[in-house]
C-alpha positions as CSV (number, residue, x, y, z in Angstrom):
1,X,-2.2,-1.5,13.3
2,X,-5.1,-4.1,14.3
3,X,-8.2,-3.3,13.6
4,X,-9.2,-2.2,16.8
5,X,-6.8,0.4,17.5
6,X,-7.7,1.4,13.6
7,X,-11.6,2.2,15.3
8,X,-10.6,3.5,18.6
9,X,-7.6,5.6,17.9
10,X,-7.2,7.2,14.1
11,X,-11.4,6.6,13.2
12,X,-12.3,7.5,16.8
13,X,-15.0,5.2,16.9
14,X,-15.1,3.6,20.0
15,X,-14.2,5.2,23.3
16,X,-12.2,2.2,24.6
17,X,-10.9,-1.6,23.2
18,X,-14.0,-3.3,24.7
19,X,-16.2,-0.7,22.5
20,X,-14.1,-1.8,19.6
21,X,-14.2,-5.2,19.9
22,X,-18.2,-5.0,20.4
23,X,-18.6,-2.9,17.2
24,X,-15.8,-5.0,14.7
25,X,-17.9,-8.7,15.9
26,X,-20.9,-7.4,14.6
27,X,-19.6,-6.4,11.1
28,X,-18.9,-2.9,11.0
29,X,-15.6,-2.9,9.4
30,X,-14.2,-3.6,6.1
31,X,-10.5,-4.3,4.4
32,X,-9.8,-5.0,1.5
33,X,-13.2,-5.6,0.5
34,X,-13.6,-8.4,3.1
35,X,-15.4,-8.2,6.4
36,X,-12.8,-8.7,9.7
37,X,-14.4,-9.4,12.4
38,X,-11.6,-10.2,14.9
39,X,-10.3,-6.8,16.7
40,X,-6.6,-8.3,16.6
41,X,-6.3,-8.4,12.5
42,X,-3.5,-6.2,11.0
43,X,-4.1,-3.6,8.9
44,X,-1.2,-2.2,7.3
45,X,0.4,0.0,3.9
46,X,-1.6,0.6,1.2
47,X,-4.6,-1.5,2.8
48,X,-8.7,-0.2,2.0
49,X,-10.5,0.4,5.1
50,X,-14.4,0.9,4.5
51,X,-16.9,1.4,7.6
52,X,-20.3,0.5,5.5
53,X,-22.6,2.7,8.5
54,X,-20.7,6.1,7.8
55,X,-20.1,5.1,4.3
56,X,-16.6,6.3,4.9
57,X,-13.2,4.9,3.0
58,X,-9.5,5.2,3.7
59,X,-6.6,4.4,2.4
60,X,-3.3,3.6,5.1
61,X,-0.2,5.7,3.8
62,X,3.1,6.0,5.4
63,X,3.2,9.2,7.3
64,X,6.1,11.2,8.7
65,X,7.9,9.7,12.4
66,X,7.4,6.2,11.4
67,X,4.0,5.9,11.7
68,X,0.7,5.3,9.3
69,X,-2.2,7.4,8.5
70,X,-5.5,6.6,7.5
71,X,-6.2,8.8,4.0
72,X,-10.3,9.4,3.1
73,X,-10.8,8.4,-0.1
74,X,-13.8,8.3,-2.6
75,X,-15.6,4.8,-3.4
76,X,-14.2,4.4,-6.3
77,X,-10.6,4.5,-5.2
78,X,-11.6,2.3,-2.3
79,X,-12.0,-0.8,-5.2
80,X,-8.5,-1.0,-5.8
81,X,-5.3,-1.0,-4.0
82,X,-1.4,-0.9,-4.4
83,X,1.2,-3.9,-3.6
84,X,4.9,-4.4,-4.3
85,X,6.4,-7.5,-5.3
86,X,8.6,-9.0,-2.8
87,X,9.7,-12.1,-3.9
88,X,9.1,-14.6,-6.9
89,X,8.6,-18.1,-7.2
90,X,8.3,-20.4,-9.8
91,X,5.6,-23.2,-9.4
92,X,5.1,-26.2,-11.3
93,X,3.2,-26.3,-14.8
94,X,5.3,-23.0,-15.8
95,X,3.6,-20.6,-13.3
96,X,4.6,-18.2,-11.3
97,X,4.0,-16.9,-7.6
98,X,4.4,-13.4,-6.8
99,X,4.4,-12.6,-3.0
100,X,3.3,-9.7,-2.4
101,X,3.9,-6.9,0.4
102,X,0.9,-7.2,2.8
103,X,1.9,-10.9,2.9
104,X,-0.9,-12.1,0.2
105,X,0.2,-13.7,-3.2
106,X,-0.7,-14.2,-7.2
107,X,-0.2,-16.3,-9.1
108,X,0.1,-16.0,-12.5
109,X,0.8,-17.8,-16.1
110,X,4.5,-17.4,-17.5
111,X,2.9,-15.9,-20.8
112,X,1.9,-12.8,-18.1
113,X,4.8,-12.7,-16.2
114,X,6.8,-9.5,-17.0
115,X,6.7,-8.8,-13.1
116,X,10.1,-8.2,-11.4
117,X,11.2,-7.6,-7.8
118,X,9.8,-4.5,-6.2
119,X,7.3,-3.4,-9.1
120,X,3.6,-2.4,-8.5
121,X,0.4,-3.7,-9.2
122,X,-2.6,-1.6,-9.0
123,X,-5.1,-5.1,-8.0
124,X,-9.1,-5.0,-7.3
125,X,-9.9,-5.7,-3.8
126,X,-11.1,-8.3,-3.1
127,X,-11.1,-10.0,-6.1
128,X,-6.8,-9.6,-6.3
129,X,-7.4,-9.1,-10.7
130,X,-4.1,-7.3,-12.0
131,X,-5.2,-4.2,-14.1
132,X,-2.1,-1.9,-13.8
133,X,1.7,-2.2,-13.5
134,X,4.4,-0.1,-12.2
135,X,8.0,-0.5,-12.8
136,X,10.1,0.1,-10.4
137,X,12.6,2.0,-12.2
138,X,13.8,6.0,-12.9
139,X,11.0,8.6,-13.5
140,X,8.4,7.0,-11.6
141,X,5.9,8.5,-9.2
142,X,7.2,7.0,-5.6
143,X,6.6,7.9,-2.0
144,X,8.5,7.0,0.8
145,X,7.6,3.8,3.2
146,X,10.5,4.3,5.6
147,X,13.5,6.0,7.1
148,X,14.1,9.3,7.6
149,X,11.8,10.8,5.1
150,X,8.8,8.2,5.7
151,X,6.1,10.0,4.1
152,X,7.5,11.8,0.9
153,X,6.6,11.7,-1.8
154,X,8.2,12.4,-5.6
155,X,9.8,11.6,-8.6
156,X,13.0,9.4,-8.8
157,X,15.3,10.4,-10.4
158,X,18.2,8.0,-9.8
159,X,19.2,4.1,-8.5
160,X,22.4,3.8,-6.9
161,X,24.9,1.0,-7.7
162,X,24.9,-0.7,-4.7
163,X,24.1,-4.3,-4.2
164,X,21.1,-6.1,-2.5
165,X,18.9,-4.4,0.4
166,X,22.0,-1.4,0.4
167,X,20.8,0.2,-3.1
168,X,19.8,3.4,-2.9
169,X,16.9,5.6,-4.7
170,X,17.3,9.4,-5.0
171,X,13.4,11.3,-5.2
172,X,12.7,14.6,-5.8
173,X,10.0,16.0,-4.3
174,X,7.4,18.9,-5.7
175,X,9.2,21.2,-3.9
176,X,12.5,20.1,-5.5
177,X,14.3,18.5,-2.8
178,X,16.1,15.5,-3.5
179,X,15.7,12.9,-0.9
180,X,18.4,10.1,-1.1
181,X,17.6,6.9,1.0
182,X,17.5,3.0,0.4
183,X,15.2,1.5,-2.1
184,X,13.7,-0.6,0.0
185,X,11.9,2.2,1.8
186,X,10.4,3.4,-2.1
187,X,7.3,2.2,-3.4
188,X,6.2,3.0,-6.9
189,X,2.5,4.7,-7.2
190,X,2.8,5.6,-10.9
191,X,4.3,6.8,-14.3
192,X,3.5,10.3,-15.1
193,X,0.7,10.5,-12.6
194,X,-0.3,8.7,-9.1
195,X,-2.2,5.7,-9.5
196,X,-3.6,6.7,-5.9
197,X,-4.0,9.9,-3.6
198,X,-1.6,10.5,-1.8
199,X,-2.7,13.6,0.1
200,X,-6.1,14.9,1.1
201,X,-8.0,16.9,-1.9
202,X,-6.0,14.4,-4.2
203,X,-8.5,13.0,-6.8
């Protein structure tokens, strides 16, 4: 979502794209700890959104149909976020890259790097400092980022054999469904707890 339709549509605070525009130039929105000031940036899952006059924060979470929703959270939470490891790269001087979801990057030493495809990292926004790590693996706290059940949220409870992008994760919710669907569309938020809120009254 750009920013602008993040003000006007789900924060309802402008009336119309000009009003946006006019309010984002002049400061008025944060993400990720950083001031945007162009109406067009994307804002997207797991991103901070802070709006320093209403001293309001959010957190974007997948929500059910496909689309995203803007979670309030406390100012605490809004100093970290969540991103999944997407890819890894080795760089010269025995360093690696880690790309990250939301299309940023770390780099880190090889000493540190016990990172693999499609783990966590709970970072500080903005500073991007590592100071958690989820494995993506069985008995993980997860919700769901696509698909069918966009918006879940659970336990898994099982990987499926299958090769590549067609492996599939089983979850079980609170209420004890299981939700099958492909891993892709999973993203870790903790071990035994959520490392974030993931509904409202959540601490």
């Amino acid at each position: 979502m750009p920013t602008g339709v993040v003000l006007r549509d789900e924060l309802k605070y402008a009336k119309s794209a000009k009003e946006a525009k006019f309010i984002i130039k002049q400061g008025k929105l944060i993400v990720d700890g950083k001031t945007r000031l162009d109406e067009r940036f994307p804002v997207g899952l797991m991103d901070v959104i802070s709006t320093p006059d209403s001293n309001e924060f959010f957190r974007v979470l997948p929500d059910h149909g496909g689309k995203l929703k803007l979670l309030p959270i406390t100012e605490d939470d809004a100093k970290y976020k969540l991103v999944r490891i997407t890819g890894k790269m080795t760089q010269s001087g025995g360093k690696t890259q880690l790309n990250l979801h939301d299309g940023n990057n770390l780099v880190v030493s090889a000493e540190e790097d016990n990172y693999k495809v499609n783990d966590v990292l709970k970072i500080k926004v903005p500073g991007k400092e590592i100071v958690d790590h989820i494995e993506f693996k069985e008995m993980q706290q997860s919700i769901v980022t696509g698909g069918r059940s966009q918006g879940a949220h659970g336990m898994i409870i099982g990987l499926g054999p299958e090769p590549g992008w067609k492996k599939t994760c089983t979850i079980r919710t609170a209420d004890g469904e299981d939700i099958k669907t492909l891993a892709r569309y999973v993203f870790a938020v903790g071990s035994k707890e959520p490392l974030i809120a993931l509904q409202a009254g959540e601490e």
